[in-house]
C-alpha positions in Angstrom: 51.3 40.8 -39.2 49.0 42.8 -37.0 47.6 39.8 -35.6 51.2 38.6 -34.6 51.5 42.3 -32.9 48.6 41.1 -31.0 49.6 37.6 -30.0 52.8 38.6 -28.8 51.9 41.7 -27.0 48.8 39.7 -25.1 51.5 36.7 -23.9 54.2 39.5 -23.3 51.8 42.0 -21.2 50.6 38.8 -18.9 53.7 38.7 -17.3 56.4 40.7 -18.6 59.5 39.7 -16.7 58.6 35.8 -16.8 57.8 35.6 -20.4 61.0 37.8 -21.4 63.1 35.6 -19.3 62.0 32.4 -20.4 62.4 33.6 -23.9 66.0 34.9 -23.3 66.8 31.5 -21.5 66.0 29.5 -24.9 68.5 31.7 -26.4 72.0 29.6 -25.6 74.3 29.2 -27.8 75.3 26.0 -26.4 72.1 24.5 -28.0 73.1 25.3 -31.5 76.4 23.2 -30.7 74.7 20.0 -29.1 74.1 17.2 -31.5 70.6 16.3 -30.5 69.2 19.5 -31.3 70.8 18.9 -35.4 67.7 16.3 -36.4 65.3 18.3 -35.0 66.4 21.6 -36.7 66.5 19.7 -40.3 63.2 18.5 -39.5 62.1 21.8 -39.1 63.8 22.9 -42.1 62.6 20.1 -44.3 59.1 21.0 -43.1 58.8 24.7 -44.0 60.6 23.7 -48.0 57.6 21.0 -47.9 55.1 23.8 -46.8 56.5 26.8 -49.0 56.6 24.2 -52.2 53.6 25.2 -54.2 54.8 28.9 -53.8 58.2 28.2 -55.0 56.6 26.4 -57.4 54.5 29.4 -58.6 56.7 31.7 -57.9 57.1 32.7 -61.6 52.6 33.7 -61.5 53.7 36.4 -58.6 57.0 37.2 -60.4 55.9 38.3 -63.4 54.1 41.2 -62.0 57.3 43.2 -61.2 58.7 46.1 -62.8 62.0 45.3 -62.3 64.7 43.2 -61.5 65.7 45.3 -58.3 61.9 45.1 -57.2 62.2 41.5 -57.6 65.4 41.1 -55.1 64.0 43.4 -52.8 60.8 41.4 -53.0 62.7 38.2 -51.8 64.8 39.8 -49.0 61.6 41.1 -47.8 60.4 37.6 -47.8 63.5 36.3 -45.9 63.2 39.1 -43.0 59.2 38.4 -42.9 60.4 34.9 -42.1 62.6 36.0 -40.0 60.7 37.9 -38.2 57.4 35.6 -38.0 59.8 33.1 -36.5 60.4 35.2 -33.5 57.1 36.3 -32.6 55.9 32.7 -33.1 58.7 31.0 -30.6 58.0 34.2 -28.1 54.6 33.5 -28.2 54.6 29.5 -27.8 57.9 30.1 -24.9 56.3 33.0 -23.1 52.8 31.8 -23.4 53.8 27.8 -21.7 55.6 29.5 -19.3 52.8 31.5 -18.5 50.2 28.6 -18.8 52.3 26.2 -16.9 52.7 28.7 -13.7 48.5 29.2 -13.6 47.5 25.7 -14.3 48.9 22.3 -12.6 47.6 19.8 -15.3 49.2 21.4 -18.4 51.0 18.7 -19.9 51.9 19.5 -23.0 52.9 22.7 -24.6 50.8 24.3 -27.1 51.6 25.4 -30.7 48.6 26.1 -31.8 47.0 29.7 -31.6 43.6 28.6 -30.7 44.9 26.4 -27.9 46.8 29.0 -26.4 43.7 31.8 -26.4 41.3 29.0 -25.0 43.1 28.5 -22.4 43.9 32.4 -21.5 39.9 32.0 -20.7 39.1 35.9 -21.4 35.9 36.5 -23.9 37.5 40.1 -25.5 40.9 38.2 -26.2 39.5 35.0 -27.7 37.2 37.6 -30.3 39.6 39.4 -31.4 42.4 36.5 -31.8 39.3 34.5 -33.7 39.1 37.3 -36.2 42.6 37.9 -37.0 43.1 33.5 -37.3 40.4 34.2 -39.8 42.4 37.0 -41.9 45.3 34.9 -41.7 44.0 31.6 -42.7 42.1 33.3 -45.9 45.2 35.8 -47.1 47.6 32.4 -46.9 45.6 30.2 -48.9 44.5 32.9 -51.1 48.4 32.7 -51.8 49.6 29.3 -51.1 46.3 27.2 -52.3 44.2 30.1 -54.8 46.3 31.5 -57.0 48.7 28.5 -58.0 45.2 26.7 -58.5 44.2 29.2 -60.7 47.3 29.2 -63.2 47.7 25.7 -62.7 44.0 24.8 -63.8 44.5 27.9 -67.0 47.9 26.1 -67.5 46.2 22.6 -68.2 43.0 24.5 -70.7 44.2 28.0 -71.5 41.8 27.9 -74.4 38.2 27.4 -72.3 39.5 29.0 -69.1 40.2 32.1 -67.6 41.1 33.9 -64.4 37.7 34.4 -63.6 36.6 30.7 -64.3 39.3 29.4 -62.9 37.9 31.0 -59.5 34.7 29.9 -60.1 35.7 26.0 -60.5 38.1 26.3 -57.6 35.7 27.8 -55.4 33.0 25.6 -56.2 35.6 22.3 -55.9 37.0 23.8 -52.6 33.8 24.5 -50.9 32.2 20.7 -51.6 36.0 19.7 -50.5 35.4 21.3 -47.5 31.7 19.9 -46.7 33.1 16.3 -47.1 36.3 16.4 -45.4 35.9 15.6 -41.8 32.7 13.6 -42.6 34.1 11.4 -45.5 37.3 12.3 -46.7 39.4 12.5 -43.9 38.4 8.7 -43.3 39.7 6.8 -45.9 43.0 8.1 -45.7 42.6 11.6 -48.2 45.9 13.1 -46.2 48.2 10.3 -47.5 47.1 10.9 -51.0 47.4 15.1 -50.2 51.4 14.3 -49.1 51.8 12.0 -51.7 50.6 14.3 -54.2 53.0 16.8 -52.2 56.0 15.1 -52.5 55.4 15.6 -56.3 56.5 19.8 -56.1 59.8 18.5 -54.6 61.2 16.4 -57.5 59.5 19.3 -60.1 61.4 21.7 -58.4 64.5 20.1 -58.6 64.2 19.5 -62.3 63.2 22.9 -63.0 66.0 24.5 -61.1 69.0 21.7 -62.7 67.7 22.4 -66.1 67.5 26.0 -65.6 71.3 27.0 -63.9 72.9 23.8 -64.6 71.6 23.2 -68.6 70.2 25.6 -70.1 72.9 28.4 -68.1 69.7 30.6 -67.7 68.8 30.9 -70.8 65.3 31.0 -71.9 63.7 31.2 -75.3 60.2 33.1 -74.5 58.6 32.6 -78.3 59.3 29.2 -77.7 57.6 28.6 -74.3 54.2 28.3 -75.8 54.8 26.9 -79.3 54.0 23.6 -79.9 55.3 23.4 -83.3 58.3 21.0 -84.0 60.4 23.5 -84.6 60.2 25.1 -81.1 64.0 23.8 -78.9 60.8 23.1 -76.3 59.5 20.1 -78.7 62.1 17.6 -77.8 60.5 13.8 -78.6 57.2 15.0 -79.9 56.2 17.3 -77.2 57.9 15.1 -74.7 61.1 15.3 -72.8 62.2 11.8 -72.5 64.7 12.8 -70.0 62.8 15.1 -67.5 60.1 12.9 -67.6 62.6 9.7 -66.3 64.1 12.3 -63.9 60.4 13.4 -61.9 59.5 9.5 -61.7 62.7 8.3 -60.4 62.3 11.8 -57.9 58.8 11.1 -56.9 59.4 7.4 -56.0 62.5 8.6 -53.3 60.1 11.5 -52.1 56.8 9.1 -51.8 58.5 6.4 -50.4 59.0 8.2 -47.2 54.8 8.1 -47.4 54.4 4.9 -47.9 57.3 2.8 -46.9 57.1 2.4 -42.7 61.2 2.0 -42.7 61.6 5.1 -44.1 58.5 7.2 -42.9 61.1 9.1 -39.9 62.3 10.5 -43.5 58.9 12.3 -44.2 59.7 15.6 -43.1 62.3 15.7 -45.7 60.4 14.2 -48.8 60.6 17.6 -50.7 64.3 18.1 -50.2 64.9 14.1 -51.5 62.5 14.4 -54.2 64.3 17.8 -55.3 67.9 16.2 -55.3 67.3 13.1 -56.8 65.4 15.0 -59.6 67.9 17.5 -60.6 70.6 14.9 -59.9 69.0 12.4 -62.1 68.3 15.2 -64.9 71.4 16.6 -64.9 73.0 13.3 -65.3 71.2 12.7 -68.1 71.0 15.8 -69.8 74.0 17.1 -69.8 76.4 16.9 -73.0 
């Protein structure tokens, strides 16, 4: 949060009255009422379920940890307001900072998003340093929470016999740093990020399923001594272990949510692969489940 302080005070402080006015002047009302602004806001909105997936996925790891139920609703309206908030200081900074860019330089021809692209061209040694180190902060705190963590459970989840927290870390740190070697060099060349979104467009359909069978068939009931017990008698066993059902459900989700990968017609579709996945899933599921 400190580093957005920064951001926005540096674009802010350049020019004060031409960055605030170009900010207020993105702030008509008429814009929410025209109809060619509605595919780009979805788009928008399907991106940030896509990016906030593997958190909402593990959102049970970081919910356990409360003492309460109130915490736990005061935890998510925080969340909301961060969100909030983080959206204003990133559209003051890109606004005010093009504005600001496009009056100094002639060639600017495109408007920059990204924070390093924005500090570079500022062209001031102290600014860049200290924008460098709070990037840095950033980048490790968010995928300590969106990539670490839900690795960690995830990799416990699938061997909680051999593994623990601490060896979990260990195997995800060592897979993540020769990952990180080999990406731009060999990965990134034979097409790694369409197997990354298609494995992304898997969180949507799980989602769905786990949120139909939740509210919509079980009524929010859980049995906890169940969760873990493998024995036949546990109301978790279903066909040997298997749940016929929710298993026909995530395939028929992941092939609506993946198809938007790999199918060209339907690729202008990809932003909102996590949103299909998620309603065909619960759909499907609750279709099927329900007595």
């Amino acid at each position: 949060m400190l580093g957005y302080y920064f951001f926005f005070f540096t674009v802010l402080l350049s020019d004060v009255k031409m960055t605030a006015n170009a900010f207020i002047s993105i702030l008509d009302f008429k814009n929410f009422l025209n109809s060619d602004n509605v595919a780009p806001i979805l788009t928008v909105a399907g991106t940030i379920f896509a990016y906030f997936s593997i958190i909402i996925i593990s959102f049970g790891d970081f919910s356990r940890h409360v003492k309460s139920e109130d915490d736990l609703k005061k935890g998510n309206l925080s969340l909301i307001l961060n969100l909030i908030i983080f959206s204003f200081f990133a559209v003051f900074i890109v606004v005010g900072s093009d504005t600001f860019l496009n009056q100094k330089f002639e060639d600017l021809d495109r408007i920059f998003t990204n924070p390093t692209d924005i500090i570079g061209k500022f062209d001031d040694i102290q600014i860049t340093i200290i924008a460098l180190f709070f990037i840095i902060v950033a980048s490790a705190s968010t995928n300590l929470v969106a990539n670490f963590i839900p690795s960690q459970y995830s990799l416990i989840n699938f061997s909680p016999k051999n593994l623990t927290l601490k060896s979990a870390s260990y195997t995800i740190s060592v897979i993540g740093f020769f990952i990180g070697i080999f990406w731009l060099t060999v990965l990134s060349q034979i097409g790694i990020l369409s197997f990354v979104d298609t494995l992304g467009s898997f969180f949507g359909p799980i989602f769905g399923l786990m949120v139909a069978d939740y509210y919509l068939i079980k009524d929010k009931n859980i049995s906890n001594k169940d969760i873990y017990l493998a024995d036949a008698e546990s109301v978790y066993y279903f066909s040997n272990g298997w749940h016929i059902k929710a298993v026909y459900s995530l395939v028929i989700g992941f092939i609506f949510s993946s198809s938007t990968i790999w199918n060209i017609n339907l690729m202008f579709l990809q932003s909102y692969a996590w949103i299909i996945g998620a309603f065909i899933s619960s759909l499907t599921y609750y279709l099927l489940a329900k007595k």
